[in-house]
C-alpha positions as CSV (number, residue, x, y, z in Angstrom):
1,X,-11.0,-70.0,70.9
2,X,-11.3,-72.5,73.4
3,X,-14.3,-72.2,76.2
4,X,-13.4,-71.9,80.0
5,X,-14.9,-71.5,82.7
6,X,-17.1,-68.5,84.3
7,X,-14.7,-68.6,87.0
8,X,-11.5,-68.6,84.7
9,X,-12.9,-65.7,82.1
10,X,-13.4,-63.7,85.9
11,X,-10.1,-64.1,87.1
12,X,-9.2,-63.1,83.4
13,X,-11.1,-60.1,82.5
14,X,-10.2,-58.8,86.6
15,X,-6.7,-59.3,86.1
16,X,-7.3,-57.2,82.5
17,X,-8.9,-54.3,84.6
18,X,-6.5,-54.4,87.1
19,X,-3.6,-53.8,84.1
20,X,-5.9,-51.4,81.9
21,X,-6.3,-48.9,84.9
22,X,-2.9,-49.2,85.5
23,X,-2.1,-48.4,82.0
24,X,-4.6,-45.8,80.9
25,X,-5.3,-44.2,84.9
26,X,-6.5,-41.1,83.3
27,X,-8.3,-42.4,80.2
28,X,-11.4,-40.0,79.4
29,X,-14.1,-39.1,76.4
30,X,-12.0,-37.8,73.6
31,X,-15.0,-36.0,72.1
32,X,-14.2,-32.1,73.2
33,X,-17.7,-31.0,75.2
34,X,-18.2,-28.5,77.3
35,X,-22.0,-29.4,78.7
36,X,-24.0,-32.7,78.5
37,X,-26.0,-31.4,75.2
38,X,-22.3,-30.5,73.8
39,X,-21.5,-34.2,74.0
40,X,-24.8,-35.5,72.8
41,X,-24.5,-33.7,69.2
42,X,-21.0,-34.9,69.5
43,X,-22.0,-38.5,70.3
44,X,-24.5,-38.4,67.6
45,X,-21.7,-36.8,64.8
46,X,-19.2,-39.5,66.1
47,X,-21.4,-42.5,64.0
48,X,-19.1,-43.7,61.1
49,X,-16.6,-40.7,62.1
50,X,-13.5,-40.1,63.6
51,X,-13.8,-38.4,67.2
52,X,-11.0,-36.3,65.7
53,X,-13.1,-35.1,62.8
54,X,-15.6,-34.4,65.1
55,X,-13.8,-32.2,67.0
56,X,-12.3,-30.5,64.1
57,X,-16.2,-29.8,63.5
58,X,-17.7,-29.0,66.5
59,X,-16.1,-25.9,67.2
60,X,-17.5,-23.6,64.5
61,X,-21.1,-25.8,65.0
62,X,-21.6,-24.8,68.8
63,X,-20.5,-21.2,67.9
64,X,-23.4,-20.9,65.0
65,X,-25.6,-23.2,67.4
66,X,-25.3,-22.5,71.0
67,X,-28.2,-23.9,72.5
68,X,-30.8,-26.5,71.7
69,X,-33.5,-23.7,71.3
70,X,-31.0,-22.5,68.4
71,X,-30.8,-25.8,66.9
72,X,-34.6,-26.6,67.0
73,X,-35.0,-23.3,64.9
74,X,-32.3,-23.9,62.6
75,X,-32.4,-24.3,58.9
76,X,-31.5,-27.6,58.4
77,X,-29.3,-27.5,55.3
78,X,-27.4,-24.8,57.5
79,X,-27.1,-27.6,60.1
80,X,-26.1,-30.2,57.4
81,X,-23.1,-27.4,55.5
82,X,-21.5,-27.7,58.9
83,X,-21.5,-31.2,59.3
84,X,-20.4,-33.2,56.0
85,X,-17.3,-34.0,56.8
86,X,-18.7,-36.1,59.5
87,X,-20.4,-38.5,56.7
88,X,-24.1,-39.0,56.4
89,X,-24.5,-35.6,57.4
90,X,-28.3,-35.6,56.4
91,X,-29.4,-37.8,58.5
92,X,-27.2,-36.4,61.5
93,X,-28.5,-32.8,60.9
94,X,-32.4,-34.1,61.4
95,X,-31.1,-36.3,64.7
96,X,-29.7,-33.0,66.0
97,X,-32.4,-30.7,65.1
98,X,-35.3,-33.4,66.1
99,X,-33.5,-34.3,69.3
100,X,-33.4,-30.5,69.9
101,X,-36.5,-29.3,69.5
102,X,-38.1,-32.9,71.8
103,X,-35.3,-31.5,74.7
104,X,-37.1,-28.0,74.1
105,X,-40.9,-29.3,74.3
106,X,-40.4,-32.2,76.7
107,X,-37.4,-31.3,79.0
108,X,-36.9,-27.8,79.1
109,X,-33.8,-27.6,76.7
110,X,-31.9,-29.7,78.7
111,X,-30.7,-33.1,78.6
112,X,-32.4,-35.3,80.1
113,X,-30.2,-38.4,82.8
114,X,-32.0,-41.2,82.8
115,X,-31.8,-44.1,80.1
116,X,-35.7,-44.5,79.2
117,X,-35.6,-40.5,78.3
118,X,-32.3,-40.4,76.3
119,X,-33.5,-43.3,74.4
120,X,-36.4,-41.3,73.1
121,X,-34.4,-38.4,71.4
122,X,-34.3,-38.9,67.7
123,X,-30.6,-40.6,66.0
124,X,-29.9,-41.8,70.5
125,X,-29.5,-45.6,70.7
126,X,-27.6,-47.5,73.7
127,X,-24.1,-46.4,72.6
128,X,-25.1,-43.0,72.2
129,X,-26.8,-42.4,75.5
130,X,-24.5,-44.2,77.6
131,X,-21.5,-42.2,75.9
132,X,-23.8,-39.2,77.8
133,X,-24.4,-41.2,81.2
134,X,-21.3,-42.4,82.2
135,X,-19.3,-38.6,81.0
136,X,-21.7,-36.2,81.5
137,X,-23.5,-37.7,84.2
138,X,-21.0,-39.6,86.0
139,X,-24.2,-42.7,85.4
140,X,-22.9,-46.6,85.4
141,X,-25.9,-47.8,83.4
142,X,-24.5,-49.7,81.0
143,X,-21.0,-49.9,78.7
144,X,-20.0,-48.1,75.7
145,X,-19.5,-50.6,72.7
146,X,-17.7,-49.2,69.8
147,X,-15.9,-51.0,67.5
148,X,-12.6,-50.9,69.9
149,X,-14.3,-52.2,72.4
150,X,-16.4,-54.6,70.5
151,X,-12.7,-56.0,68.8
152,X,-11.4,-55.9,72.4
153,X,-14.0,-57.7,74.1
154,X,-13.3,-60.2,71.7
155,X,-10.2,-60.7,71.3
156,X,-9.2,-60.7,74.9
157,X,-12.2,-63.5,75.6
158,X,-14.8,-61.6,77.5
159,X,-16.7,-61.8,74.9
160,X,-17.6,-64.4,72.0
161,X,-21.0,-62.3,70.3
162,X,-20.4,-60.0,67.2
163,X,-23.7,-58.2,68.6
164,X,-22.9,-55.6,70.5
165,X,-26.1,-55.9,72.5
166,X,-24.7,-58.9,73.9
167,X,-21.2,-57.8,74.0
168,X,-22.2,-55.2,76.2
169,X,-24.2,-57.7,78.6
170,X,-20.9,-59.7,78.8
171,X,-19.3,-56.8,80.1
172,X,-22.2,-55.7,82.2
173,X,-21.8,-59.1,83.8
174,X,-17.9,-59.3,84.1
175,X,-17.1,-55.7,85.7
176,X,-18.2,-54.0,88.7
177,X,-20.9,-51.7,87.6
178,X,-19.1,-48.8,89.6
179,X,-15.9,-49.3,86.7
180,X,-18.4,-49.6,83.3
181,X,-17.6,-46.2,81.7
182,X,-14.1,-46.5,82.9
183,X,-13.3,-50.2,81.0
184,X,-14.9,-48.3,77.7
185,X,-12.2,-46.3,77.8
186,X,-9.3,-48.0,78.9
187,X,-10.0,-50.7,76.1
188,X,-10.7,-47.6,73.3
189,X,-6.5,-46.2,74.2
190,X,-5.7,-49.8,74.1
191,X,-7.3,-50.4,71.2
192,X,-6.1,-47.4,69.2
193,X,-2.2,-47.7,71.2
194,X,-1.5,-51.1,70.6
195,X,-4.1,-53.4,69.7
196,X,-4.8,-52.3,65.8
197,X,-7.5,-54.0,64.2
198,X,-5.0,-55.3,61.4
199,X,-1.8,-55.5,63.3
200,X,-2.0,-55.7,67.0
201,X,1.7,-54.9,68.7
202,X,0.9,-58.0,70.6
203,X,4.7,-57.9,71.5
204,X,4.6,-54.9,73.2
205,X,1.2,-55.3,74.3
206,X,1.0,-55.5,78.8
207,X,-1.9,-58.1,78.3
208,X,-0.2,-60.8,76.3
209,X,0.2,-63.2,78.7
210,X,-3.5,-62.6,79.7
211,X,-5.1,-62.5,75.9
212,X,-6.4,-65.8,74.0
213,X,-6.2,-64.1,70.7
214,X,-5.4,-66.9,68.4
215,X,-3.7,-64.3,65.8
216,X,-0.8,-62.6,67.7
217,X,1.2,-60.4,65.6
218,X,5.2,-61.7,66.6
C-alpha cells in the first residue's frame, strides 16, 4: 500500500466516518449488560469468544452471581462450570473473581470510571476497559481495537501497524475524540456485514471507492 500524505489519509478516514455513521447510525455494544460491572465480566468473557456465546452465557452467570460481593465469595470452579464455553475459562473465572473482590476492598463494589483504576482490576487491559468507558460511561478515552477494527483500520489505510497499541493511537489521532467509541463500532458491523476477513463483499461494500485495499474481492 502506497504512503500519502497526513492530509490525504484525513480527508480519507473523514470521508469514511462520514459514510460509517451514515451506515450503522445506531451501532452499539453487542455484549447484553445491564450495569457497568455486567459489561465488565462480559468484556472480560468476550477474549477469544464470540460476543454471541457470551451472551448465550451470561444470563444464567448473573442470575447465580448478582453482585461483585457474590462473585468475590464464589467458589471458583463454580465460576469456571459456567463459563467453558467461553474458552480458557480458568483463567477468566480468576480475572472475574480477583477483579471482584479488588472492586469490593478498593471501590466499594462498584466499577470504578477512570482509566488508571480499571487498568488495575485483574484479566482488564486497554481493550477491556475502554469497551467499559466509552458504553457504560459514555468516556472517549481511547478506541476499542478488536480484531474488526484492527483488519479495518488496515485495510482501509488509517492504519499500517499490526500492534494494536499503535493501531489505536492512529485512530486516536485521526477521529475527533468526541466519535472514538462510536468508529469502534461502526467498523465492528462493517466488519462483520461486509468486510469478512477472507472474503470482503468489496462489491457491495459503500467504501470502495474510499478503501486502498490492494485485495478486493470482484
Amino acid at each position: 500500500m502506497p504512503r500519502e500524505s497526513k492530509a490525504k489519509r484525513q480527508e480519507r478516514s473523514d470521508e469514511i466516518g462520514r459514510r460509517l455513521a451514515s451506515l450503522y447510525p445506531d451501532a452499539d455494544c453487542a455484549l447484553v449488560h445491564n450495569s457497568p460491572f455486567q459489561l465488565l465480566v462480559a468484556t472480560i468473557l468476550s477474549a477469544q469468544c464470540t460476543d454471541k456465546r457470551v451472551n448465550m452465557v451470561t444470563p444464567a452467570l448473573f442470575e447465580t452471581f448478582a453482585t461483585p460481593q457474590a462473585f468475590a465469595e464464589a467458589d471458583i470452579q463454580e465460576i469456571e462450570g459456567l463459563i467453558r464455553s467461553t474458552g480458557f475459562f480458568r483463567n477468566k473465572a480468576k480475572s472475574i473473581k480477583e477483579s471482584s473482590a479488588l472492586l469490593v476492598r478498593k471501590h466499594g463494589a462498584e466499577v470504578p470510571s477512570t482509566m488508571s483504576e480499571l487498568l488495575e482490576l485483574p484479566g482488564v487491559a486497554r481493550k477491556t476497559a475502554n469497551v467499559v468507558l466509552g458504553n457504560a460511561f459514555g468516556v472517549n478515552d481511547g478506541v476499542v481495537v478488536d480484531t474488526h477494527v484492527s483488519r479495518l483500520s488496515k485495510r482501509l489505510g488509517l492504519s499500517r501497524h499490526e500492534n494494536t497499541g499503535k493501531i489505536e493511537r492512529d485512530l486516536m489521532v485521526l477521529i475527533a475524540q468526541e466519535n472514538w467509541a462510536m468508529i469502534a463500532h461502526r467498523l465492528i458491523y462493517h466488519g462483520r456485514n461486509t468486510c469478512d476477513s477472507r472474503k470482503p463483499r468489496c462489491a457491495e461494500c459503500l467504501l470502495d471507492d474510499v478503501c486502498p485495499y490492494p485485495d478486493k474481492t470482484i
